[in-house]
N, C-alpha and C positions, 0 to 999 in steps of 0.2 A: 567497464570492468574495474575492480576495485584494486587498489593497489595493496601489493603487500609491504606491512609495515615492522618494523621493530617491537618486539613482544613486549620489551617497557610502557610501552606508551600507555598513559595514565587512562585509565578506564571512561571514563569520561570526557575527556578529548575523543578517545574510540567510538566514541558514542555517536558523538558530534559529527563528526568526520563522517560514519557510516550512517546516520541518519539523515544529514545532510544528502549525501549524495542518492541514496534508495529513495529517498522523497523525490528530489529530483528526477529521480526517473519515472516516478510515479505520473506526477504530473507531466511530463513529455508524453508521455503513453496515457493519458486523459485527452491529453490536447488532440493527437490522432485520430482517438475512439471520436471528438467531438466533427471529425472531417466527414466521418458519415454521417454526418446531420443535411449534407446537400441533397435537397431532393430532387437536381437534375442529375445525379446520378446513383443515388440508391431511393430502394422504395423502399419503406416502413410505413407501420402505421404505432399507434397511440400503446397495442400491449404492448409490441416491440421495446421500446422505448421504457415503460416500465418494468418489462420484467430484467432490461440490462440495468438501470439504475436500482432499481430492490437490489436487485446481486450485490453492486457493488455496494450501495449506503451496507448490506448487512457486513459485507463483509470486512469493511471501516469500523463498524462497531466492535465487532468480533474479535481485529487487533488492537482497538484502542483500550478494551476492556482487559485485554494483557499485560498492559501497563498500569491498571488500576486496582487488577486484582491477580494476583501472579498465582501459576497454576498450584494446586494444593500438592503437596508432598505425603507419598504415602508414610505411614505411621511407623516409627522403628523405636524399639528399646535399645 
């Protein structure tokens, strides 16, 4: 859980701090996903396995591309 912190804190450092740590969990929770890869105790076969990594690779894309192209702002006078 993230902590709560002092509204000063310089955006950037925020950044840091909360990317750091959401990454972090990301990968914990990779590391997991990868425990069902034993196959004396779960069964998969070949889609399996692809259709969980498509999901994931798309949806990696999908937030890295938020940071490369930030969403459009509707148009105002």
């Amino acid at each position: 859980m993230e902590k709560i912190t002092p509204t000063n804190e310089h955006p950037r450092d925020r950044f840091k701090r909360l990317a750091t740590a959401r990454t972090n969990i990301v990968l914990k929770r990779l590391k997991v996903l990868g425990n069902c890869s034993n196959r004396n105790i779960y069964e998969y076969d070949e889609q399996d396995i692809d259709k969980v990594f498509s999901e994931i690779e798309r949806k990696v894309k999908e937030t890295k591309a938020k940071f490369h192209f930030p969403k459009k702002r509707d148009f105002k006078l």
